[in-house]
PDB file with one MODEL, atoms N, CA, C and O in Angstrom:
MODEL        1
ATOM      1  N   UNK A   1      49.860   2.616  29.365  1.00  0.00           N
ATOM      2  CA  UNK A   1      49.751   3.098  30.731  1.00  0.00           C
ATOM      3  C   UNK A   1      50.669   4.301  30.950  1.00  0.00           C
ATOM      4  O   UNK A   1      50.397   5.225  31.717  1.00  0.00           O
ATOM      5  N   UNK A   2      51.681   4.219  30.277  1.00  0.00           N
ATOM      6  CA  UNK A   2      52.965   5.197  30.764  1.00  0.00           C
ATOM      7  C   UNK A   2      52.503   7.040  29.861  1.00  0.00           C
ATOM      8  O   UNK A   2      52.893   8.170  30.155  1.00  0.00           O
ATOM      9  N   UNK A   3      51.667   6.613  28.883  1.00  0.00           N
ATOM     10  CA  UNK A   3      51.149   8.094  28.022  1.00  0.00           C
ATOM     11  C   UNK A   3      50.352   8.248  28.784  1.00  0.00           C
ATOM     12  O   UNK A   3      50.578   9.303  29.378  1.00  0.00           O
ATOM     13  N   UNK A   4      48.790   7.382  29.418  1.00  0.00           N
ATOM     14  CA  UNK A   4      48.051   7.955  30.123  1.00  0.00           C
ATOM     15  C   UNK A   4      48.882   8.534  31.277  1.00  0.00           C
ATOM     16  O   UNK A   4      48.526   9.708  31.377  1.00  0.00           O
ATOM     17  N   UNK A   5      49.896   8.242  32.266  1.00  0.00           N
ATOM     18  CA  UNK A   5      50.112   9.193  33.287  1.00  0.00           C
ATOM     19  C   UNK A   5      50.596  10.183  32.922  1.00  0.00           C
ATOM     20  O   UNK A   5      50.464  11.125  33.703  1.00  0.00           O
ATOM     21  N   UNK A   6      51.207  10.401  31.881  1.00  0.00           N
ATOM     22  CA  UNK A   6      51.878  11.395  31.659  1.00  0.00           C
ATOM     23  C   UNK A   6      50.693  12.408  31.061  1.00  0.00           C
ATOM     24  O   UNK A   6      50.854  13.621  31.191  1.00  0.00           O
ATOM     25  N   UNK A   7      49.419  11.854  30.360  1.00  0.00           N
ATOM     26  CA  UNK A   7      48.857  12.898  30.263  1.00  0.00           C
ATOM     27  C   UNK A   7      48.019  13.517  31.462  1.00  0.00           C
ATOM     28  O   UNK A   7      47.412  14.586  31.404  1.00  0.00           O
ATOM     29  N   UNK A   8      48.088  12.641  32.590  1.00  0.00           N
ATOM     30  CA  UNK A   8      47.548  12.769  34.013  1.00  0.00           C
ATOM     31  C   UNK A   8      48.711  13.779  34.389  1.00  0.00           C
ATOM     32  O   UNK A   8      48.452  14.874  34.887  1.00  0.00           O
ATOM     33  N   UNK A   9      49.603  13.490  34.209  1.00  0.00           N
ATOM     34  CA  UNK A   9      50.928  14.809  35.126  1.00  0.00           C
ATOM     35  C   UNK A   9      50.564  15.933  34.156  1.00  0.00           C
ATOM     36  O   UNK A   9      50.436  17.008  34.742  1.00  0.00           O
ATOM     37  N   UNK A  10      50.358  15.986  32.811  1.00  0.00           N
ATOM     38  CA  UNK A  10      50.394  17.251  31.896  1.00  0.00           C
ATOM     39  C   UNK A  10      49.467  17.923  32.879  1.00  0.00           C
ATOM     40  O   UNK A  10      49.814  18.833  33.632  1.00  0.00           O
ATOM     41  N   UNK A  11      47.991  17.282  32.792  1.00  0.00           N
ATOM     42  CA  UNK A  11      46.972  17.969  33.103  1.00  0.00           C
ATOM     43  C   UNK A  11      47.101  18.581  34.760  1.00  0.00           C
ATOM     44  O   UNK A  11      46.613  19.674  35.049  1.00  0.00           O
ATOM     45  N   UNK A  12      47.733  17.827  35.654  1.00  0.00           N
ATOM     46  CA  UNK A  12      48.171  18.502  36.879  1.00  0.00           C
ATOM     47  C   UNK A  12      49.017  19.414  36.765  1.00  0.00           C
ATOM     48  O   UNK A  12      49.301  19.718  37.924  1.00  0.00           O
ATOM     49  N   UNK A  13      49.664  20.114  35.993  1.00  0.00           N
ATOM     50  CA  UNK A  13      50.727  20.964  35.787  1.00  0.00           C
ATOM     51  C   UNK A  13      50.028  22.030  34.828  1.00  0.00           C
ATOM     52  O   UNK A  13      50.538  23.140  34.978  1.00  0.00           O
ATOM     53  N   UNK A  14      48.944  22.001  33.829  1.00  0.00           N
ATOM     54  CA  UNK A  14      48.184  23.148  33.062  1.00  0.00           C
ATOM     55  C   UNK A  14      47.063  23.738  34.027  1.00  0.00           C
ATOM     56  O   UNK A  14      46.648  24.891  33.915  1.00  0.00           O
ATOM     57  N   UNK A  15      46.529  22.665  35.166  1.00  0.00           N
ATOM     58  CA  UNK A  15      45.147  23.544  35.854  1.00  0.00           C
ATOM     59  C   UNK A  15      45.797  24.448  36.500  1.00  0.00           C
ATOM     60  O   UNK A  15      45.361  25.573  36.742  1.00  0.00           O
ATOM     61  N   UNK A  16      47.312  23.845  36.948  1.00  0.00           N
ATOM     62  CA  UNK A  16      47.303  25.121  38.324  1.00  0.00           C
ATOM     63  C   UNK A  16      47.892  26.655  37.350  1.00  0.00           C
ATOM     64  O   UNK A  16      47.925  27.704  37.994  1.00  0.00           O
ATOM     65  N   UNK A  17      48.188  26.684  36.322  1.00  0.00           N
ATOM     66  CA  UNK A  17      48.473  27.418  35.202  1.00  0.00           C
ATOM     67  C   UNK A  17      47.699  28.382  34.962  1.00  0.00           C
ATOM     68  O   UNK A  17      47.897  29.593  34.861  1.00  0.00           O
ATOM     69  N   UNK A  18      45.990  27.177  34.801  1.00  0.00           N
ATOM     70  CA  UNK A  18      44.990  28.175  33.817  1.00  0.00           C
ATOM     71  C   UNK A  18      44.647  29.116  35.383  1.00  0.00           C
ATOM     72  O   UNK A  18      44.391  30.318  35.314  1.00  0.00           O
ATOM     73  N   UNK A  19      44.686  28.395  36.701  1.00  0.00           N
ATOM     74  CA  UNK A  19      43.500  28.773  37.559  1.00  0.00           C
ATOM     75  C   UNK A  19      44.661  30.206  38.194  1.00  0.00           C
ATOM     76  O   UNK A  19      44.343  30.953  39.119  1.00  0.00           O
ATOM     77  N   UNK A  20      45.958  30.285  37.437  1.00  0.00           N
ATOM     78  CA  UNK A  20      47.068  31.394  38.254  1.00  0.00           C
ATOM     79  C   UNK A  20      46.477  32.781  36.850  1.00  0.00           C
ATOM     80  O   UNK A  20      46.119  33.930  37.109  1.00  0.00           O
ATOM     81  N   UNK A  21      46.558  32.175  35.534  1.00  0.00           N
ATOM     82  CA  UNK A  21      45.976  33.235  34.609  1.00  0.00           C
ATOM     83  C   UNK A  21      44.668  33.686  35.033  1.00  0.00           C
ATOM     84  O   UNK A  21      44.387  34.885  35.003  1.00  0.00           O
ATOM     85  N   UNK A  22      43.599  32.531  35.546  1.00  0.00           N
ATOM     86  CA  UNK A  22      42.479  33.383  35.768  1.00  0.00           C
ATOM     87  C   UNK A  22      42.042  34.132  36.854  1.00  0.00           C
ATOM     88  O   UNK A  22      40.933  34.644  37.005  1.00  0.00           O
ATOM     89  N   UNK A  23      43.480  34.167  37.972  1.00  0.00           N
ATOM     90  CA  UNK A  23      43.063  34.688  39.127  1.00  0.00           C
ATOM     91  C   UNK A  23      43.641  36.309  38.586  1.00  0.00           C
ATOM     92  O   UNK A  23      43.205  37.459  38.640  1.00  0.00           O
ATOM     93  N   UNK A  24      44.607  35.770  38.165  1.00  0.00           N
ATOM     94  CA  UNK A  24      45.170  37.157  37.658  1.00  0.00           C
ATOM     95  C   UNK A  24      44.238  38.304  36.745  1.00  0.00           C
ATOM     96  O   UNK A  24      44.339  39.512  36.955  1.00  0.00           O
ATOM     97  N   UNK A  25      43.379  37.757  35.771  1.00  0.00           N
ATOM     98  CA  UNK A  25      42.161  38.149  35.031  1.00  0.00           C
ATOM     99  C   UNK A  25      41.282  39.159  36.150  1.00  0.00           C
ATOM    100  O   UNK A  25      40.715  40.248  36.063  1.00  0.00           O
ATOM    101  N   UNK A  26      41.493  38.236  37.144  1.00  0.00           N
ATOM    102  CA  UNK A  26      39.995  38.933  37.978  1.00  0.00           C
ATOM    103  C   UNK A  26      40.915  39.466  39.133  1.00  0.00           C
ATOM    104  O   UNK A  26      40.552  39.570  40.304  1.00  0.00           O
ATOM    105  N   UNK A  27      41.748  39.682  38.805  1.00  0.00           N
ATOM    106  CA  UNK A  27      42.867  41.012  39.903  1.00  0.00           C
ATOM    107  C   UNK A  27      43.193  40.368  41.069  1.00  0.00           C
ATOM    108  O   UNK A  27      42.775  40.758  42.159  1.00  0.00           O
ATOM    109  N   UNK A  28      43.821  39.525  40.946  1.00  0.00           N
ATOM    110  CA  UNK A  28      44.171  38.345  42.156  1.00  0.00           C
ATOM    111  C   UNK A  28      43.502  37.604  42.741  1.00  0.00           C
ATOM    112  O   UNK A  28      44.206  36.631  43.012  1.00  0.00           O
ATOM    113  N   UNK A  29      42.674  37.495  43.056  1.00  0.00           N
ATOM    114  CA  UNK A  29      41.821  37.028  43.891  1.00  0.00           C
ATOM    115  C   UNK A  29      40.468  36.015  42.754  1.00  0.00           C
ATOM    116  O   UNK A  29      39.803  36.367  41.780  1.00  0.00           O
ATOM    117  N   UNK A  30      40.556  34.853  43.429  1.00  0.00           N
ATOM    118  CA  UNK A  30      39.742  33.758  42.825  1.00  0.00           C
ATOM    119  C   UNK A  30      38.499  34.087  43.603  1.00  0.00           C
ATOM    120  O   UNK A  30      38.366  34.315  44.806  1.00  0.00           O
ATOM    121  N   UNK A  31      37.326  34.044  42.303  1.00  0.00           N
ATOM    122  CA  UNK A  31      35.819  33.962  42.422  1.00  0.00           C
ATOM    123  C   UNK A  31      35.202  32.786  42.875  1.00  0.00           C
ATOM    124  O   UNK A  31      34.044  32.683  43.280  1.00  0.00           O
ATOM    125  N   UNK A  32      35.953  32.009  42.792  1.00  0.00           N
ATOM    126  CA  UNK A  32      35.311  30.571  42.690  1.00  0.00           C
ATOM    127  C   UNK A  32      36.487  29.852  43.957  1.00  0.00           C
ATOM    128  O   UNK A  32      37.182  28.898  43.608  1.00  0.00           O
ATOM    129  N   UNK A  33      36.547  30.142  44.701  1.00  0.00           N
ATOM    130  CA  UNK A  33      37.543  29.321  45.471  1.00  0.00           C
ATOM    131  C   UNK A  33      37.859  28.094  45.806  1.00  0.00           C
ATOM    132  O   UNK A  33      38.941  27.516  45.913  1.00  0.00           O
ATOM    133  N   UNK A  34      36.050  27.564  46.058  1.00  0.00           N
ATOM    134  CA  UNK A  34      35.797  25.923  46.297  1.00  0.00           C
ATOM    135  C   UNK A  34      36.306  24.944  45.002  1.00  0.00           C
ATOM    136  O   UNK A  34      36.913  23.875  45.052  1.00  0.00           O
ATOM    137  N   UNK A  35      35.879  25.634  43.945  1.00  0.00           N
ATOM    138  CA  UNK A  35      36.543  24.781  42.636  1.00  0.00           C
ATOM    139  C   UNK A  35      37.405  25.222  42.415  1.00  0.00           C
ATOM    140  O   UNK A  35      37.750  24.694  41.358  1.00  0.00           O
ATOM    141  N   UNK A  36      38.697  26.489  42.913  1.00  0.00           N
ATOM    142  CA  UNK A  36      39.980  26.033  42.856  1.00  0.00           C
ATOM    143  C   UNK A  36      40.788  24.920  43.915  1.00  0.00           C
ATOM    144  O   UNK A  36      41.894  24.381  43.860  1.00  0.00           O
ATOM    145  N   UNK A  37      39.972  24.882  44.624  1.00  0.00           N
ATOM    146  CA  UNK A  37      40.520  23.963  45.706  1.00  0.00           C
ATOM    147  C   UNK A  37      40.158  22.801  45.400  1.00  0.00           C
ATOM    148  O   UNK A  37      40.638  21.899  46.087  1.00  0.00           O
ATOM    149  N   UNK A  38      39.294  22.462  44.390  1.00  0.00           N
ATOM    150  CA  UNK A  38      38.496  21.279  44.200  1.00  0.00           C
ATOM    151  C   UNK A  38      39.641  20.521  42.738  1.00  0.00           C
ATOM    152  O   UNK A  38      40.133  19.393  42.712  1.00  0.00           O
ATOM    153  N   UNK A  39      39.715  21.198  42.096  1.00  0.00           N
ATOM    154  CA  UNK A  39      40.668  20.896  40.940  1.00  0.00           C
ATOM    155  C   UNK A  39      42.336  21.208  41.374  1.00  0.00           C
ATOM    156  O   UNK A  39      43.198  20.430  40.964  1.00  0.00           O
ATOM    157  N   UNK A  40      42.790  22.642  42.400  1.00  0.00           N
ATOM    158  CA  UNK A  40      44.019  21.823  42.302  1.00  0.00           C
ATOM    159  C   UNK A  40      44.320  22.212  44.091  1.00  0.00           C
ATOM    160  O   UNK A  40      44.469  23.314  44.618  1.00  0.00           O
ATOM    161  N   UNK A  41      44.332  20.761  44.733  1.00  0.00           N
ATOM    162  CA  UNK A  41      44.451  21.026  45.697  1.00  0.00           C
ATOM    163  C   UNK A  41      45.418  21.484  47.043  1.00  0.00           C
ATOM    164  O   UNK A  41      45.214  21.722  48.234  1.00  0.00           O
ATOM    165  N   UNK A  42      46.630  21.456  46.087  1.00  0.00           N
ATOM    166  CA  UNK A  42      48.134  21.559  46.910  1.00  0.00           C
ATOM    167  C   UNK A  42      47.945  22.924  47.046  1.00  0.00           C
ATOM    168  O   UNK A  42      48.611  23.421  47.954  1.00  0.00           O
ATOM    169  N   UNK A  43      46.906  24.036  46.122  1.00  0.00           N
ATOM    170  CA  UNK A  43      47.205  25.027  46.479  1.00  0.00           C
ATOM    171  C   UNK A  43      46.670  25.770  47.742  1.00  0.00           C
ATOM    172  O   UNK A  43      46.545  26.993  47.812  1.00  0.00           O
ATOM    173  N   UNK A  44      46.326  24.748  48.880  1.00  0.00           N
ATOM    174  CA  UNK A  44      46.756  25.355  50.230  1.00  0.00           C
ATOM    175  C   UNK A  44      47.908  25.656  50.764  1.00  0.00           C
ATOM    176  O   UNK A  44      48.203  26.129  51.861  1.00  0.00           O
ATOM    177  N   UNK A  45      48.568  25.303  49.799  1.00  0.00           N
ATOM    178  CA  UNK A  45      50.230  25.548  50.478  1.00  0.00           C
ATOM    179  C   UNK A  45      50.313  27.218  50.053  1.00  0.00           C
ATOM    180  O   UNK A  45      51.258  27.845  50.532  1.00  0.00           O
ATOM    181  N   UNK A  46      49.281  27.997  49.107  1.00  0.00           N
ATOM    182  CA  UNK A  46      50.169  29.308  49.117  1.00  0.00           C
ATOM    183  C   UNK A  46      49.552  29.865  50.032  1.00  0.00           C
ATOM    184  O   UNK A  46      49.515  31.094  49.967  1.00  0.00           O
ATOM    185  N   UNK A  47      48.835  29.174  51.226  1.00  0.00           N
ATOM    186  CA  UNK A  47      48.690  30.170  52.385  1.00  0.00           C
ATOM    187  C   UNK A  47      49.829  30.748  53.288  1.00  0.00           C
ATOM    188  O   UNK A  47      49.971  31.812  53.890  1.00  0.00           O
ATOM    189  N   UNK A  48      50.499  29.743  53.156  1.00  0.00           N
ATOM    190  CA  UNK A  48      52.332  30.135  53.320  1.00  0.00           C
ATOM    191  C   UNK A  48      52.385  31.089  53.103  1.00  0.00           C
ATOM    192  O   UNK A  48      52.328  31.929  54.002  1.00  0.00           O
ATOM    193  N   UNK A  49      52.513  31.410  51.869  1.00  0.00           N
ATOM    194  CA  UNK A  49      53.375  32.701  51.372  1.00  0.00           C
ATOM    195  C   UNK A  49      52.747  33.970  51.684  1.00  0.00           C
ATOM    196  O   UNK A  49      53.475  34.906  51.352  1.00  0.00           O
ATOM    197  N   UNK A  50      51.555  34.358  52.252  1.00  0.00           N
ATOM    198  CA  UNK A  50      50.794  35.402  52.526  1.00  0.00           C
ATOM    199  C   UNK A  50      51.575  36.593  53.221  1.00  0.00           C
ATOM    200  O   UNK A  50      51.661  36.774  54.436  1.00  0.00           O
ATOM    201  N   UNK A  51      51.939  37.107  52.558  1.00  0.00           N
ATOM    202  CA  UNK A  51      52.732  38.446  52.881  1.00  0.00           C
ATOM    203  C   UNK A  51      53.964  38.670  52.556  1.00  0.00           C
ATOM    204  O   UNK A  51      54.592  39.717  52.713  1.00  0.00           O
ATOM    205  N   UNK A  52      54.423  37.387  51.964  1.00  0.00           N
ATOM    206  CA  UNK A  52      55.498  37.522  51.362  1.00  0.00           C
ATOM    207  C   UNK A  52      55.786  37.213  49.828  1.00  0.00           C
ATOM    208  O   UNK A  52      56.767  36.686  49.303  1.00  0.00           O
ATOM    209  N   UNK A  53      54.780  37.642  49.361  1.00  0.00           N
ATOM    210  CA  UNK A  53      54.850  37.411  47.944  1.00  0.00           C
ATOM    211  C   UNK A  53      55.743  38.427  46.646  1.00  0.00           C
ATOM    212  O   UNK A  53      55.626  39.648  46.545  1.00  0.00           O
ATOM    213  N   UNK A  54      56.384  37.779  45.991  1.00  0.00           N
ATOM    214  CA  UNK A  54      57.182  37.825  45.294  1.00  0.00           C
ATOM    215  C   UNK A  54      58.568  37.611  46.023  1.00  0.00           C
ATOM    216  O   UNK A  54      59.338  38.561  45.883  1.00  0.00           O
ATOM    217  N   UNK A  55      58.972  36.698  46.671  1.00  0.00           N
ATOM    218  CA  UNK A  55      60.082  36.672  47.422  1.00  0.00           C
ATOM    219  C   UNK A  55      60.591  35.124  46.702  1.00  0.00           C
ATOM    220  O   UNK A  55      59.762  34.423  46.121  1.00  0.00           O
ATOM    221  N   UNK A  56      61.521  34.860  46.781  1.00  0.00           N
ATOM    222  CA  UNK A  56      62.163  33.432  46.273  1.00  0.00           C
ATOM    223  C   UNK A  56      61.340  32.169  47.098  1.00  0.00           C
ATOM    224  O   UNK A  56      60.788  31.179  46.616  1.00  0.00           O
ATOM    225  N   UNK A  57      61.441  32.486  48.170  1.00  0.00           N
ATOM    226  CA  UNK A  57      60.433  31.274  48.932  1.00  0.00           C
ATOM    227  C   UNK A  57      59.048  31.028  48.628  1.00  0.00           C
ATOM    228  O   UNK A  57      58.465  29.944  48.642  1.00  0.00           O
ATOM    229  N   UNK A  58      58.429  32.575  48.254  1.00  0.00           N
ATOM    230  CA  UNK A  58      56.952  32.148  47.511  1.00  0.00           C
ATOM    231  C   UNK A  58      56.775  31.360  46.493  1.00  0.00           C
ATOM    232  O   UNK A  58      55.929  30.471  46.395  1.00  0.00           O
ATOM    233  N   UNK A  59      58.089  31.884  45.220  1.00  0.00           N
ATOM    234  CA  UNK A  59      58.175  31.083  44.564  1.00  0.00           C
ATOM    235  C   UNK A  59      58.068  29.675  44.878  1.00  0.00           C
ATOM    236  O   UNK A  59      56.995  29.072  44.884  1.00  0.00           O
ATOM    237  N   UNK A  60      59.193  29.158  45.138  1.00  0.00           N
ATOM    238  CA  UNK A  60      59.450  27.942  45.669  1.00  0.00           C
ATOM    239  C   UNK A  60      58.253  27.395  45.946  1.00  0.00           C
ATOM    240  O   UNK A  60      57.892  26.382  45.347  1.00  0.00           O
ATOM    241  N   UNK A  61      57.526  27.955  46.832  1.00  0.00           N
ATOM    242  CA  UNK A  61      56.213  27.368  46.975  1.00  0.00           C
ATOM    243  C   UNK A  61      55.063  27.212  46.452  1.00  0.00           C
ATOM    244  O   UNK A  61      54.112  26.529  46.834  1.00  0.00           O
ATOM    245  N   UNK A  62      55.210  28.004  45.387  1.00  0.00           N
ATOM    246  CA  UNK A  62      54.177  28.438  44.220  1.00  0.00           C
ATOM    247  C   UNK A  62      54.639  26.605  43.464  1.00  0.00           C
ATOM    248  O   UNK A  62      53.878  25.641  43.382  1.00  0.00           O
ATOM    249  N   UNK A  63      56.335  26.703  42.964  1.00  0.00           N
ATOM    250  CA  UNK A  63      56.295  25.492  42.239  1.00  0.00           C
ATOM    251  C   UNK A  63      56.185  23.962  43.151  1.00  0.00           C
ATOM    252  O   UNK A  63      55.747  22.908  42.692  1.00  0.00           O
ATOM    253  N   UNK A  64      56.558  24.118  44.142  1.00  0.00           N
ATOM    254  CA  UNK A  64      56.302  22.483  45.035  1.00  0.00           C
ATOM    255  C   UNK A  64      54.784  22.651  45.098  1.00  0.00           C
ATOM    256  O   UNK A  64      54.394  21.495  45.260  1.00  0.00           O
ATOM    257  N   UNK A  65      53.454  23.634  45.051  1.00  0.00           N
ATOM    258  CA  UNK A  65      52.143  23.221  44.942  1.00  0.00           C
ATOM    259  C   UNK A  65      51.683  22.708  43.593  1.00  0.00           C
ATOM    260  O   UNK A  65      50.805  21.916  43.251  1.00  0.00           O
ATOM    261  N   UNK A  66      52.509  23.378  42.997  1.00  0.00           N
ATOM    262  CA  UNK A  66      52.299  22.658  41.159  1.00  0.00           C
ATOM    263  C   UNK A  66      52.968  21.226  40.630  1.00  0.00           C
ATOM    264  O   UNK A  66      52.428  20.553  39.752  1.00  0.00           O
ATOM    265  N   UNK A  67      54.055  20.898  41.197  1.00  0.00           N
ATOM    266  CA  UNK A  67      54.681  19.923  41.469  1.00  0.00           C
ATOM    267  C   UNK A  67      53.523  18.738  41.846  1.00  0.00           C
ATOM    268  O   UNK A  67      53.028  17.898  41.094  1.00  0.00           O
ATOM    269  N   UNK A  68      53.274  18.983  43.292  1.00  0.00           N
ATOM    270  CA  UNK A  68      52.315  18.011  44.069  1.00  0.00           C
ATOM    271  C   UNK A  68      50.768  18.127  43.856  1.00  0.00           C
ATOM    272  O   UNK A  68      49.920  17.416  44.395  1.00  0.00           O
ATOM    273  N   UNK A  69      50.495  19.413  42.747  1.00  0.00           N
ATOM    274  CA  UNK A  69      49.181  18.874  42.061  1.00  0.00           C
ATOM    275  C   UNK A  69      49.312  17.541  41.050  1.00  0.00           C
ATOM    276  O   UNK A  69      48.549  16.576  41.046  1.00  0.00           O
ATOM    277  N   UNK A  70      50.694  17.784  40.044  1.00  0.00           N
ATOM    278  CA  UNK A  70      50.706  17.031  38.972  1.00  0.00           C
ATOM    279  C   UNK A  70      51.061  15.769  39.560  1.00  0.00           C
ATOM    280  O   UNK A  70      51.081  14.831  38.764  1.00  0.00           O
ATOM    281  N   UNK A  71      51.456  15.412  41.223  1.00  0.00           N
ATOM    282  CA  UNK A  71      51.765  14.202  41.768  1.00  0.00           C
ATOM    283  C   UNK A  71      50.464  13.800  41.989  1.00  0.00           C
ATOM    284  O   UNK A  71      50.183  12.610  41.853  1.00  0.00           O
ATOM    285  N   UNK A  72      49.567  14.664  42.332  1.00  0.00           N
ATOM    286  CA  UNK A  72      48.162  13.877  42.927  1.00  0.00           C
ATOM    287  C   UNK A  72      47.551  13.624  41.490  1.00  0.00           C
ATOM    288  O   UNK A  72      46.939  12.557  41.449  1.00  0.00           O
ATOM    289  N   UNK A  73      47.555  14.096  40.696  1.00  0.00           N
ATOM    290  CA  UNK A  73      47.002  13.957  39.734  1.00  0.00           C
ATOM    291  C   UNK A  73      47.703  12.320  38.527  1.00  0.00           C
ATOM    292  O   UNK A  73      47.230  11.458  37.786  1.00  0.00           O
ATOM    293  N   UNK A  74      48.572  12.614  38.867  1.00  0.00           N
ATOM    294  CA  UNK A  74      49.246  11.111  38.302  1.00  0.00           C
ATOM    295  C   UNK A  74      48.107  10.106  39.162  1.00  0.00           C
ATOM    296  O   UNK A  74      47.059   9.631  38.722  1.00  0.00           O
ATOM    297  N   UNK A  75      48.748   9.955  40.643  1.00  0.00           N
ATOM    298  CA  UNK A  75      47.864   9.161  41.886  1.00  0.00           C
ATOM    299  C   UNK A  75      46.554   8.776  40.843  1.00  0.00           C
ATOM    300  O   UNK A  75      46.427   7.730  40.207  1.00  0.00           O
ATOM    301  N   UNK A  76      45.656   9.904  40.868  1.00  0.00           N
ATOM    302  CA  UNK A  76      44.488   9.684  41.101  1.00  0.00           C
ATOM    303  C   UNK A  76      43.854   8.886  39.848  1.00  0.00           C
ATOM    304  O   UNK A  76      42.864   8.156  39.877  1.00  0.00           O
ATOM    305  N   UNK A  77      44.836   9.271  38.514  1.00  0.00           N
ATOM    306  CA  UNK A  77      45.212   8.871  37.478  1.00  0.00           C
ATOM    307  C   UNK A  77      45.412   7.484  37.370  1.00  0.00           C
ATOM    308  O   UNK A  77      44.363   7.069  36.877  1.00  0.00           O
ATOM    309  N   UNK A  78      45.950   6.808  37.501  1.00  0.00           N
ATOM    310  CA  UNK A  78      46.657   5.561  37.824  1.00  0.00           C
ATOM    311  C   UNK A  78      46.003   4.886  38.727  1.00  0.00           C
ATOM    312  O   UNK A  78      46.064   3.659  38.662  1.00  0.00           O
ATOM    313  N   UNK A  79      45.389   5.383  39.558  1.00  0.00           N
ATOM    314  CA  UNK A  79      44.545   4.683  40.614  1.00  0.00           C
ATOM    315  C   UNK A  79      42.966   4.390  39.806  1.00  0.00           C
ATOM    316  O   UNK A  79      42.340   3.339  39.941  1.00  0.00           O
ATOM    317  N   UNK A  80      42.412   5.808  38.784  1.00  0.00           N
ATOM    318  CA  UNK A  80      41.279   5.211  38.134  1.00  0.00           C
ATOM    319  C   UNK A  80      41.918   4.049  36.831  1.00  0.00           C
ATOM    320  O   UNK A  80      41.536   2.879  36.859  1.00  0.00           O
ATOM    321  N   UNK A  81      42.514   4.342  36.170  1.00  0.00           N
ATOM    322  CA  UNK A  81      43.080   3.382  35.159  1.00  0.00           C
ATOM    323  C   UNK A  81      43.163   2.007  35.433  1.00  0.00           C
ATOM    324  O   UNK A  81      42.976   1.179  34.542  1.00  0.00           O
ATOM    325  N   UNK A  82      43.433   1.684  36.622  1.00  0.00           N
ATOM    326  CA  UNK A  82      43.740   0.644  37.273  1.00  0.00           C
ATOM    327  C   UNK A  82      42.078  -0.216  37.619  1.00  0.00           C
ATOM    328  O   UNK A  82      41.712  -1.388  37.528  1.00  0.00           O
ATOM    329  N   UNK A  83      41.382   1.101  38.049  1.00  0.00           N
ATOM    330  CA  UNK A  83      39.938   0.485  38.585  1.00  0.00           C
ATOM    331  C   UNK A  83      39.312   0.467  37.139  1.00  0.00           C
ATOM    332  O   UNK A  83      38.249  -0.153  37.110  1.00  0.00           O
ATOM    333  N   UNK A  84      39.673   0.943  36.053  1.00  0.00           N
ATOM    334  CA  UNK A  84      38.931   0.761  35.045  1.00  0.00           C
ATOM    335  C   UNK A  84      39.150  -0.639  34.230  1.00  0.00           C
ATOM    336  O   UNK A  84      38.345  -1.315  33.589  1.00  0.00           O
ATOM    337  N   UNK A  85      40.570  -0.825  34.500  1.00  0.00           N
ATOM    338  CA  UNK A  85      41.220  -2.272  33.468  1.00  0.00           C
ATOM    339  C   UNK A  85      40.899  -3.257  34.224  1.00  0.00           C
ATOM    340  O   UNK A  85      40.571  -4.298  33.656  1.00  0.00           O
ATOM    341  N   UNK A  86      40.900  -3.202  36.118  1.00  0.00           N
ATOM    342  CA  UNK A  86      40.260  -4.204  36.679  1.00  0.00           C
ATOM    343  C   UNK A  86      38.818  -4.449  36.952  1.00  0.00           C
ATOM    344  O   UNK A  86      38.467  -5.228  37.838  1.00  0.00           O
ATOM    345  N   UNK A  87      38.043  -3.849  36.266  1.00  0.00           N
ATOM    346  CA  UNK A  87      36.580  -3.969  36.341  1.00  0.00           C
ATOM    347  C   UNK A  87      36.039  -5.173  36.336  1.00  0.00           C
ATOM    348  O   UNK A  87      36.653  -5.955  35.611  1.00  0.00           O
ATOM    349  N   UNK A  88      34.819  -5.756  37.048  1.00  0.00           N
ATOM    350  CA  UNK A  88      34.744  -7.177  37.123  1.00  0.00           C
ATOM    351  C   UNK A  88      33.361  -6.883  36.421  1.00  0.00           C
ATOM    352  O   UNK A  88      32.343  -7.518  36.692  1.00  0.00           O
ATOM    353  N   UNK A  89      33.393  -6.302  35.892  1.00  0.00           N
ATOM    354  CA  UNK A  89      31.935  -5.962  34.387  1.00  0.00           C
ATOM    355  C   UNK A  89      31.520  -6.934  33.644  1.00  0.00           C
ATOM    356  O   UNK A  89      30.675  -6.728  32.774  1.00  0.00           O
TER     357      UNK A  89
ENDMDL
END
């Protein structure tokens, strides 16, 4: 149980990664918005930072949305694991 969450936190901590390289690819701005919001969802929090980007607080907020992806992602993690080992199959 304790490797599966942890590979549940890895994977909350690489999407918001790949989806910051691929916004960057396509010159800031995400093509696909609904499935970045769909895969990592804390990142409504960088509506915050809108105009103040590159400042220490963006930061900050850049990492507490990556933080609380890899928290929801444990959650959601642990919550299927749980519905899978208790299956009444």
């Amino acid at each position: 149980m304790t490797r599966f969450v942890g590979l549940c936190a890895s994977a909350g901590l690489v999407v918001p990664l790949i989806l910051l390289g691929i916004a960057q690819a396509e010159g800031g701005v995400w093509n696909a918005p609904r499935l970045a919001l769909l895969l990592w969802p804390s990142s409504i929090l960088l509506l915050e930072t809108s105009g103040s980007e590159g400042t220490l607080f963006s930061l900050w907020i850049l990492v507490l949305a990556i933080v609380l992806n890899a928290a929801w992602y444990v959650v959601l993690g642990a919550l299927g694991r749980w519905v899978y080992e208790h299956r009444w199959l």
